[in-house]
C-alpha positions as CSV (number, residue, x, y, z in Angstrom):
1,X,15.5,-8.8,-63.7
2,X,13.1,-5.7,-63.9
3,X,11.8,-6.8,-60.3
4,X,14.7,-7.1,-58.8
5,X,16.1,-3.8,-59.7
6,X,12.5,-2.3,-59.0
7,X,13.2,-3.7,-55.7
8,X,16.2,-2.5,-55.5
9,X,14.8,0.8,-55.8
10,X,12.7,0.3,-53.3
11,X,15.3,-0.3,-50.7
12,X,17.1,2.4,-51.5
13,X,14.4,4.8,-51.4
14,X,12.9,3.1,-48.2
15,X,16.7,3.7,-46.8
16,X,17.0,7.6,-47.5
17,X,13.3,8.3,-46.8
18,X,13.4,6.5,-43.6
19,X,15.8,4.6,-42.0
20,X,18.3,8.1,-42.4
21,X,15.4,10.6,-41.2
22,X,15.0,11.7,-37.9
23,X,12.4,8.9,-36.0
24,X,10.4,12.1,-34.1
25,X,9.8,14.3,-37.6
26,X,9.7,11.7,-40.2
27,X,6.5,11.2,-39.4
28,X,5.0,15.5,-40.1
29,X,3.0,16.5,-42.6
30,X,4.9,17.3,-45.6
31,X,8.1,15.7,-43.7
32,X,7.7,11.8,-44.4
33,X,7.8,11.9,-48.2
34,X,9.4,14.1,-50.8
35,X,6.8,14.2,-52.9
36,X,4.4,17.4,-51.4
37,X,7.9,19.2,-51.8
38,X,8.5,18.5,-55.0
39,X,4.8,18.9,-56.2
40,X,4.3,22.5,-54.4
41,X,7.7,23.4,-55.6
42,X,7.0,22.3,-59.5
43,X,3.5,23.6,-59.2
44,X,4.9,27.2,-58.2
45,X,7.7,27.4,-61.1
46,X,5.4,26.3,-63.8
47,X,2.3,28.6,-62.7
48,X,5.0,31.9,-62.5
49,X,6.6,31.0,-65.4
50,X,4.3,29.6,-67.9
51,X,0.8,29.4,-66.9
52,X,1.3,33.2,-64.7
53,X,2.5,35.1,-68.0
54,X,-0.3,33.8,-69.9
55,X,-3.3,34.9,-67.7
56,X,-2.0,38.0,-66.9
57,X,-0.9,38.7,-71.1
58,X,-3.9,40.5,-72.1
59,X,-4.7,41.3,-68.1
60,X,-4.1,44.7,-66.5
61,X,-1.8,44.4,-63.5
62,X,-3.9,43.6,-60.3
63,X,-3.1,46.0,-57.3
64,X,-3.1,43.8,-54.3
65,X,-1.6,46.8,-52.2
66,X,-4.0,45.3,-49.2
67,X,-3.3,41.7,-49.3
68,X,1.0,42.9,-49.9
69,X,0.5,45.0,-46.7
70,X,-1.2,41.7,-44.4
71,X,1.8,39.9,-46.3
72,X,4.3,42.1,-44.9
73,X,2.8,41.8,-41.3
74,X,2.5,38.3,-41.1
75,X,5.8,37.8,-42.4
76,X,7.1,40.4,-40.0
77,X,5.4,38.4,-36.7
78,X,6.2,35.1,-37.3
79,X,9.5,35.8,-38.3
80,X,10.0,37.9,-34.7
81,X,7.9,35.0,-33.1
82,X,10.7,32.5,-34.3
83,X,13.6,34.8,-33.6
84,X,11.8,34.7,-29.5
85,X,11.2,31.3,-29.4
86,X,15.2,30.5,-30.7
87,X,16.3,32.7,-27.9
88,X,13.9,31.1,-25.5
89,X,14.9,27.4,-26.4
90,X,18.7,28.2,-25.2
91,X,20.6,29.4,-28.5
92,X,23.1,31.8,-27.4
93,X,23.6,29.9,-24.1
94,X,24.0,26.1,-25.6
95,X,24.4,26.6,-29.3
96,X,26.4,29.6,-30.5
97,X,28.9,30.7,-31.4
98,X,30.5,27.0,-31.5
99,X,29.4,23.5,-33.2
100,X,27.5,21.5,-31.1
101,X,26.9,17.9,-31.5
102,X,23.0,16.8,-32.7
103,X,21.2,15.6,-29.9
104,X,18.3,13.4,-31.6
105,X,15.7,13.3,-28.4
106,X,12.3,13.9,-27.3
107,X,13.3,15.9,-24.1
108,X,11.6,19.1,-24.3
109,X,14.1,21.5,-25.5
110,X,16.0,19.0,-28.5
111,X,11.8,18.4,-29.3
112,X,10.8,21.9,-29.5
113,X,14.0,22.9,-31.5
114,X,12.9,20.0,-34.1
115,X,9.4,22.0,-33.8
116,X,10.6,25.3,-34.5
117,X,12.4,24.3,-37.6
118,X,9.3,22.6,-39.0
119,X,7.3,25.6,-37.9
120,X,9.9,27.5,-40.4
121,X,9.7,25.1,-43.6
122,X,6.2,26.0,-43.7
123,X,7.0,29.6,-43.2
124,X,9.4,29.1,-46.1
125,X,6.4,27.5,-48.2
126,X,4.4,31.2,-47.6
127,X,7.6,32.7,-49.5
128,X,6.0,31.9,-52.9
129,X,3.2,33.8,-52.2
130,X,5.1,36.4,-52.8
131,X,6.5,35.5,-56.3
132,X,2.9,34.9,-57.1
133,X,2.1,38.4,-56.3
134,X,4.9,40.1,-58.9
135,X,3.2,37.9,-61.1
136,X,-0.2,39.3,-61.0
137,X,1.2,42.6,-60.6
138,X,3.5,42.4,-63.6
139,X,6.3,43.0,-62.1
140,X,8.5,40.2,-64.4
141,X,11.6,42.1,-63.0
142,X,11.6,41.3,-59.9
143,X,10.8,37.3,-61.0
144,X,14.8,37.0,-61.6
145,X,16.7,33.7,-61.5
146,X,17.9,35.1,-57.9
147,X,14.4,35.3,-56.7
148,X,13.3,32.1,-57.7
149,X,16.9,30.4,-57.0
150,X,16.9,31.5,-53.3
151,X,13.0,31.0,-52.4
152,X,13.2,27.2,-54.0
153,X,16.6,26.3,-52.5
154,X,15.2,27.8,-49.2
155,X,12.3,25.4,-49.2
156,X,14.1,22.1,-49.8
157,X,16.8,23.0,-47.5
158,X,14.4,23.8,-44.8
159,X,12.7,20.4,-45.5
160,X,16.2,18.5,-45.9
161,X,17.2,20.3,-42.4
162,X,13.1,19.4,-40.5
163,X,13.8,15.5,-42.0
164,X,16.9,14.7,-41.0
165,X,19.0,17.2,-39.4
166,X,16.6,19.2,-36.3
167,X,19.1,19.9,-34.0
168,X,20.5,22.8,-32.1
169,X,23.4,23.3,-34.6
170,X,21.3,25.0,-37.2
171,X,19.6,27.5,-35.2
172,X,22.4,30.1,-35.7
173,X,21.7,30.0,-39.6
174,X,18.0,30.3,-38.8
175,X,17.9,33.2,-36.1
176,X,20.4,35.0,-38.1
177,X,18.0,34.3,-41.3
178,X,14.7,35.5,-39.4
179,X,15.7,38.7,-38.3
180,X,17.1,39.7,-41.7
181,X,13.3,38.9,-43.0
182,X,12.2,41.0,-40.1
183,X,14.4,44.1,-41.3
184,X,13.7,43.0,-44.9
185,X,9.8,42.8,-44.7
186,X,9.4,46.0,-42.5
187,X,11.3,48.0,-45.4
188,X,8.6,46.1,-47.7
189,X,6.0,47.4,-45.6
190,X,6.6,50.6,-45.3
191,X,7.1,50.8,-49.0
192,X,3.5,49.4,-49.6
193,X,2.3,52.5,-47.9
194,X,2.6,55.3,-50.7
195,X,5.2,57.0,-53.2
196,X,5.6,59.6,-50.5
197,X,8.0,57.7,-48.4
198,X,10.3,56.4,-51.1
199,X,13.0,59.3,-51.4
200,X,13.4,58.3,-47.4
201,X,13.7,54.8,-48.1
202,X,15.7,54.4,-51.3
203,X,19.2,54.4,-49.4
204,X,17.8,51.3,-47.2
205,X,17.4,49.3,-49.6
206,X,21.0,49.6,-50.9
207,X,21.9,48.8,-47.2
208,X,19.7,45.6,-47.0
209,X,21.1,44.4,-50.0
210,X,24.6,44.8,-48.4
211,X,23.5,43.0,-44.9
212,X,22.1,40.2,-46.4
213,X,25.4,39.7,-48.0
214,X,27.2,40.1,-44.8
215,X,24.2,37.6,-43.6
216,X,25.9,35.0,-46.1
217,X,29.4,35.8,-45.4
218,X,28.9,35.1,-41.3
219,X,26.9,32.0,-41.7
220,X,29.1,31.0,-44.3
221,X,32.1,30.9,-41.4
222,X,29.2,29.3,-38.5
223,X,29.3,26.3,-41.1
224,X,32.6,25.3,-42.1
225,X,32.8,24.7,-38.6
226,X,31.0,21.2,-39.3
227,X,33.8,19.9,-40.9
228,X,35.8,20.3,-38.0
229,X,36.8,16.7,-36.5
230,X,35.0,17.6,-33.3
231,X,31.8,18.4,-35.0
232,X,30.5,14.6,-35.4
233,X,27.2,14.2,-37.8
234,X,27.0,17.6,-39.5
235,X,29.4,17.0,-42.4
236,X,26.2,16.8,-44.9
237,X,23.9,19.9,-43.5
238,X,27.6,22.3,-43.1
239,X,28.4,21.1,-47.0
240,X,24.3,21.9,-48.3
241,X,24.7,25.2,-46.3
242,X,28.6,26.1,-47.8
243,X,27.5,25.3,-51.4
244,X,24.4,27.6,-50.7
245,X,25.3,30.7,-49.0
246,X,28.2,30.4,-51.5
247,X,25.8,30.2,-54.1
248,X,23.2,33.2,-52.5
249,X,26.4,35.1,-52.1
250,X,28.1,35.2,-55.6
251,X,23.9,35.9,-57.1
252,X,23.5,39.0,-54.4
253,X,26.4,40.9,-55.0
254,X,26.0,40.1,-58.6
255,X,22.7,42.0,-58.5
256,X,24.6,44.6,-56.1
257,X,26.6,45.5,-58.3
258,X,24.2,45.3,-61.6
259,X,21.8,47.3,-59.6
260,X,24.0,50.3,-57.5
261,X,27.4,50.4,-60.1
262,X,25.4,50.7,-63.3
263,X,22.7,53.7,-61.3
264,X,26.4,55.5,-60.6
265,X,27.3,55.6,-63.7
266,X,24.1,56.4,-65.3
267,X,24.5,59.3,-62.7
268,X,27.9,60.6,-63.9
């Protein structure tokens, strides 16, 4: 009986893992199991929120001002090197603003589109560096549940998307999603610089906050389009996407309005 339904199992997991993946990334590194996910994932929640807090107790906060500024770089060029390459594999003239049907092949532009979304799920995996930096700063604000909500969900999503879903459809959510990080980590940049420049950039930030919100709103409306009847195979990816923008959406303006409404009426 218990090797039978250890069998079972088995199947199952030999079914989802890799008879449902896509046959050209299934294969990647990090792509053909769940596990390095899951590991790298658990590894970065328990070291910000246990093992983190405990080094850095009886620690001064570290100042990492150098290594925050070469963050903010790289994360500024390879988000603008992804927004080129989306533009240069044919979005806006094949893929937006409509639903197109996945096209699972190894010509050259369905391949490289599969490529650039892997290229991405890494880039997504670089995004806890910068969790582990508020850490060693002491900056336990800034480590809310929204910060750690929308770097994890990020992550999995991006590998969900590289494993079974690397099509043309998705690269409206991801252009629109790598020039906000463009926009986002230039504003970070500049801030590293000094406390001189603050008073000029305060008011950004309040507008960042709101245009990633618009961000969720728009992408929101790109993916109900795959439940339309004519958008055959992206029922799963458009419901993931709904359920999270929905989710990004409601946390975001929830800090919107924690962050700007209670600063007004402090002010009055």
């Amino acid at each position: 009986m218990q090797e039978a339904t250890n069998r079972g199992v088995l199947e199952l997991y030999h079914y989802y893992n890799t008879k449902l993946a896509d046959v050209r990334t299934n294969n990647w590194l990090f792509i053909s199991s769940p596990i390095p996910i899951a590991v790298i994932s658990f590894a970065y929640l328990y070291f910000v929120l246990r093992c983190g807090p405990r080094y850095m107790k009886d620690k001064s906060p570290y100042s990492c001002r150098t290594f925050i500024q070469f963050y903010n770089v790289f994360q500024i060029v390879t988000n603008s090197l992804i927004v080129y390459h989306i533009f240069e594999v044919g979005w806006y003239q094949d893929y937006f603003p409509y639903c197109v049907n996945p096209v699972y092949s190894y010509n050259p532009k369905p391949y490289k589109i599969a490529k650039l979304l892997w290229y991405i799920f890494f880039l997504k995996l670089t995004d806890y560096i910068e969790t582990v930096v508020f850490m060693l700063r002491k900056k336990s604000r800034q480590i809310s549940f929204l910060h750690l909500y929308h770097h994890i969900s990020t992550a999995l999503i991006s590998w969900f998307g590289t494993k079974y879903f690397a099509v043309g459809s998705i690269l409206t959510i991801l252009v629109v999603n790598c020039a906000i990080h463009v926009i986002m980590y230039t504003y970070y940049l500049l801030s590293s610089i000094g406390p001189n420049i603050q008073p000029f950039l305060q008011p950004i930030k309040r507008i960042i906050t709101i245009v990633q919100m618009v961000q969720f709103v728009v992408l929101l409306c790109y993916s109900i389009q795959g439940f339309l009847p004519s958008c055959s195979g992206l029922q799963v990816p458009a419901a993931i996407s709904t359920v999270n923008l929905v989710i990004n959406f409601i946390l975001f303006y929830d800090f919107y309005t924690k962050s700007y409404s209670s600063k007004k009426t402090k002010a009055k």
